[in-house]
C-alpha atoms as one frame of an Amber mdcrd trajectory, in Angstrom:
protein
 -12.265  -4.158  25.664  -9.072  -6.134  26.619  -7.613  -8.551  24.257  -4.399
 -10.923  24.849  -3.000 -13.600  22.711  -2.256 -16.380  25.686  -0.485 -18.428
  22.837  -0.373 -18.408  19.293  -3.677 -18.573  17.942  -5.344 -18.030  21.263
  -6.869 -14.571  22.230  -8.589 -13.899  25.929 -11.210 -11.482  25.355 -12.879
  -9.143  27.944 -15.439  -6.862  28.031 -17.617  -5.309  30.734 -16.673  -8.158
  32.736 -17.134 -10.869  30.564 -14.430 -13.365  29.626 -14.257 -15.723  26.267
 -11.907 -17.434  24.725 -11.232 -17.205  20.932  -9.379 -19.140  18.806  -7.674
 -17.903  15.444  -7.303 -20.834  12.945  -6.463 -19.841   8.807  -9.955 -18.299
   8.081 -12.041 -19.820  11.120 -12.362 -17.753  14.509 -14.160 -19.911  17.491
 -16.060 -18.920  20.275 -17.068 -20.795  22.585 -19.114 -23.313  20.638 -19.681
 -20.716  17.851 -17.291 -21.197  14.753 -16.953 -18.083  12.030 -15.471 -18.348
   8.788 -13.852 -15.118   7.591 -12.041 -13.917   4.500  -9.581 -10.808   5.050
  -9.995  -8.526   1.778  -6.694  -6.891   1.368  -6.847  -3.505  -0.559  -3.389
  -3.730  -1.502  -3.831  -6.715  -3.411  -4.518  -6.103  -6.888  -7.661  -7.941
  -8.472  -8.168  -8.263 -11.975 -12.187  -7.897 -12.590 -13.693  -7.503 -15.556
 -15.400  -3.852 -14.988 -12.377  -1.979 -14.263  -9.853  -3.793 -15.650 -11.157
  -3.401 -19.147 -13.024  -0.300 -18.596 -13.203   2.814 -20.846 -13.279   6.102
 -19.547 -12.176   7.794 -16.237 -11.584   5.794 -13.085 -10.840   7.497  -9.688
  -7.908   5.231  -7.713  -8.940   5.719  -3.822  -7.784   5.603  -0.121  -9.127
   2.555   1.315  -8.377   4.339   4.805  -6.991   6.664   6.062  -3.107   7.353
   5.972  -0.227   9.472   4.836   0.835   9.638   1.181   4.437   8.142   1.071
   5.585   8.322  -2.547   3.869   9.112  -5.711   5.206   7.064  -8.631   3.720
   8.402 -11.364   3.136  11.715 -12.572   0.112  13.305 -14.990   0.518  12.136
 -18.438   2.278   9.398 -17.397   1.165   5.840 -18.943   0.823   2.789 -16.751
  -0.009  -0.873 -17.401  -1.975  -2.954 -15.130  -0.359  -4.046 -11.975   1.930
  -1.197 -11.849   2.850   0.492  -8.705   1.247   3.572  -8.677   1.497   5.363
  -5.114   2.649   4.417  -1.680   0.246   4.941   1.232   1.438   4.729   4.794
  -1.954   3.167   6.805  -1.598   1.865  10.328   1.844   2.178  10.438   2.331
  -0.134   7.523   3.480   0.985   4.119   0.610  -0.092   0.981   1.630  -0.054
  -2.708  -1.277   0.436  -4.393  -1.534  -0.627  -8.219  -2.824   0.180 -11.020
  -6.537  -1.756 -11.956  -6.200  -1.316 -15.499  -3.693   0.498 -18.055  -3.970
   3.464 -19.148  -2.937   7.309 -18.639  -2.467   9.294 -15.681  -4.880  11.959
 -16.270  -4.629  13.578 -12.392  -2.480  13.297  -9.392  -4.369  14.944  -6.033
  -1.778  14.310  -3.386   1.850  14.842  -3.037   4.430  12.988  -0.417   3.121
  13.833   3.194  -0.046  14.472   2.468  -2.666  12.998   5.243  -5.898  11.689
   3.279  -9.054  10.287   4.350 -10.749   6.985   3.359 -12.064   7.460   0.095
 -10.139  10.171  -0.865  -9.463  10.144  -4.831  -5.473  10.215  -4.997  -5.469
   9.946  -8.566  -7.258   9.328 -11.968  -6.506   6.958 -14.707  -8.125   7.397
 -18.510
């Protein structure tokens, strides 16, 4: 597959010798006379819902991808509030701060800077 943006917005698209045109618009791709809506999910963004956020008990913070473990900003035993930074994952050549879904205490760090982990491998757990 062969993909170039002719203009902003404005990708030519081949594969096994076919040719379309798409066009990028906010959340709407077009095709030809076919029109998609999409909504990017971000994993870096932090979401407040109401099962983890205000959830008892341990929950496991996860690699959305894979990547390389930049930082670690907190340590075991460490207390966190929601929202907080909690570790830095390099994925795609772009650096993620991932947060913290809910407060509580660091109960296990399994990485350390460097590290190479696979998507959805636990980094660390928060009681």
């Amino acid at each position: 597959m062969n993909i170039i943006e002719v203009e902003p917005g404005v990708y030519s698209v081949i594969q096994d010798g076919k040719s379309w045109e798409v066009r990028v618009s906010g959340n709407e791709i077009t095709i030809g006379d076919h029109r998609i809506l999409h909504q990017a999910d971000d994993p870096r963004q932090w979401k407040r819902s109401g099962l983890s956020a205000d959830a008892h008990g341990l929950i496991s913070i996860k690699a959305a991808m894979p990547g390389k473990i930049v930082r670690v900003l907190v340590s075991t035993g460490d207390e966190v509030t929601v929202g907080q930074g909690i570790i830095v994952v390099e994925a795609m050549k772009m650096q993620n701060e991932l947060k913290a879904p809910r407060a509580g205490k660091v109960t296990s760090v399994g990485v350390k800077p460097n590290d190479s982990v696979v998507a959805g491998a636990i980094l660390l757990t928060i009681e």
